[in-house]
C-alpha positions as CSV (number, residue, x, y, z in Angstrom):
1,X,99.1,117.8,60.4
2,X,99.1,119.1,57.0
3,X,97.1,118.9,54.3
4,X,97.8,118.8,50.6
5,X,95.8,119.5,47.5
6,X,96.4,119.5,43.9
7,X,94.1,119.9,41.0
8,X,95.6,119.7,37.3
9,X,93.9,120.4,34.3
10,X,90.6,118.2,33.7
11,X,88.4,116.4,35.9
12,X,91.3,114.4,38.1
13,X,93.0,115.7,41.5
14,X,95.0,114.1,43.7
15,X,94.5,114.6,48.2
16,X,97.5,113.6,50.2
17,X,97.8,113.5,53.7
18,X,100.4,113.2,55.9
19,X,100.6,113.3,59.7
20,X,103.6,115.2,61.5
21,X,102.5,114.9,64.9
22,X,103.5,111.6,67.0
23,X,101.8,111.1,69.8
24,X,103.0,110.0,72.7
25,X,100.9,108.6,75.6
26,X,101.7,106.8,78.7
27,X,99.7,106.2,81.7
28,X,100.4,106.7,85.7
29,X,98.9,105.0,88.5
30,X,99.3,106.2,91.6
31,X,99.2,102.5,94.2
32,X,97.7,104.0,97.8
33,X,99.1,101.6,100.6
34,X,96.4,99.3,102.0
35,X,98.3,98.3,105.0
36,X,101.0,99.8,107.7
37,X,103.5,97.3,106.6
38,X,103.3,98.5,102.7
39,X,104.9,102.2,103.9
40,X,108.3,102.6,103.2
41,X,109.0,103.9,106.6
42,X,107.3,101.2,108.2
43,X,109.0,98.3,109.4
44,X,106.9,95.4,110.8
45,X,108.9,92.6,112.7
46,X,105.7,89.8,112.3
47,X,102.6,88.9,113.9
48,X,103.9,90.7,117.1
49,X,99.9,91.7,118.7
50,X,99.2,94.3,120.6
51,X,103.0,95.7,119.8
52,X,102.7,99.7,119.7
53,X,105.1,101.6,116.9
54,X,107.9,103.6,118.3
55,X,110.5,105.4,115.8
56,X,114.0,104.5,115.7
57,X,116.3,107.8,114.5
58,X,118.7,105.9,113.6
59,X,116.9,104.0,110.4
60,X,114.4,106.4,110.3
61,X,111.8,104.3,109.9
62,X,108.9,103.2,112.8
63,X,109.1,99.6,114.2
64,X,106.7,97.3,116.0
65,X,108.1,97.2,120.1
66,X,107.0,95.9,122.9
67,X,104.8,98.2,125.1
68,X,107.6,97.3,127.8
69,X,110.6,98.4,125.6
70,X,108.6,101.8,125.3
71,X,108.2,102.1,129.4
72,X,111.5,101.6,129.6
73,X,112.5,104.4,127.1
74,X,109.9,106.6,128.9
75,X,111.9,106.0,132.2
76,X,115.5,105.9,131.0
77,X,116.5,107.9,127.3
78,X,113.4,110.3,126.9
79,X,115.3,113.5,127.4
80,X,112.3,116.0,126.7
81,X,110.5,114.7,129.3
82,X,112.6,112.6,131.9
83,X,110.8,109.8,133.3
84,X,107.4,108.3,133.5
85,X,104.3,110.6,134.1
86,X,103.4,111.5,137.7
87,X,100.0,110.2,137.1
88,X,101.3,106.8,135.9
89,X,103.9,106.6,138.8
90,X,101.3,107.5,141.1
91,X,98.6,104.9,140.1
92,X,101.1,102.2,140.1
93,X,102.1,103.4,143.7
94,X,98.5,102.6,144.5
95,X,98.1,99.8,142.5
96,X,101.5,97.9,143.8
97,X,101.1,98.9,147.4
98,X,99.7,95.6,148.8
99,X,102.3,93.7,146.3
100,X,105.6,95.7,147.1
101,X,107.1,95.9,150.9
102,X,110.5,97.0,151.5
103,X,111.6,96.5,155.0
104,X,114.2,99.2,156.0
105,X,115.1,96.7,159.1
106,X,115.1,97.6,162.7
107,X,116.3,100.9,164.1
């Protein structure tokens, strides 16, 4: 910004003013997701209830599954820690014993 003043001879002068500087503005806004499904990593099938999230490595992204797809993970691919828990196989050995008989036959 500069300023410039003349004075000539006598009672008249003369102020200009001119302004250099532009100013630029411009304005962010930063949008926090209100919901699981607004995450880009997030993918949500429907209105699939009581679904749990499991991630898929090959999108990269966590899906919606069936609490039965993830049981069946647990018990077949999980490599860090092959099969179901002891303490879930166990209380389902309890739990089933009345509703599951094999008969081996007659020796």
């Amino acid at each position: 910004m500069t300023y410039k003043v003349t004075f000539s001879s006598g009672n008249n002068f003369s102020v200009r003013y001119k302004d250099i500087n532009r100013y630029k503005t411009s304005f962010y806004r930063s949008i926090t997701p209100m919901k699981l499904e607004e995450l880009s990593d997030v993918q949500i099938g429907g209105t699939n209830d009581k679904y749990v999230l499991m991630y898929d490595a090959t999108t990269g992204k966590w899906k919606d599954r069936n609490p039965d797809e993830v049981l069946s993970a647990s018990s077949n691919t999980e490599t860090s820690q092959p099969g179901l828990p002891g303490d879930f196989v166990n209380t389902l050995d309890i739990d089933l014993d009345d509703r599951i008989d094999l008969d081996a036959g007659t020796f």
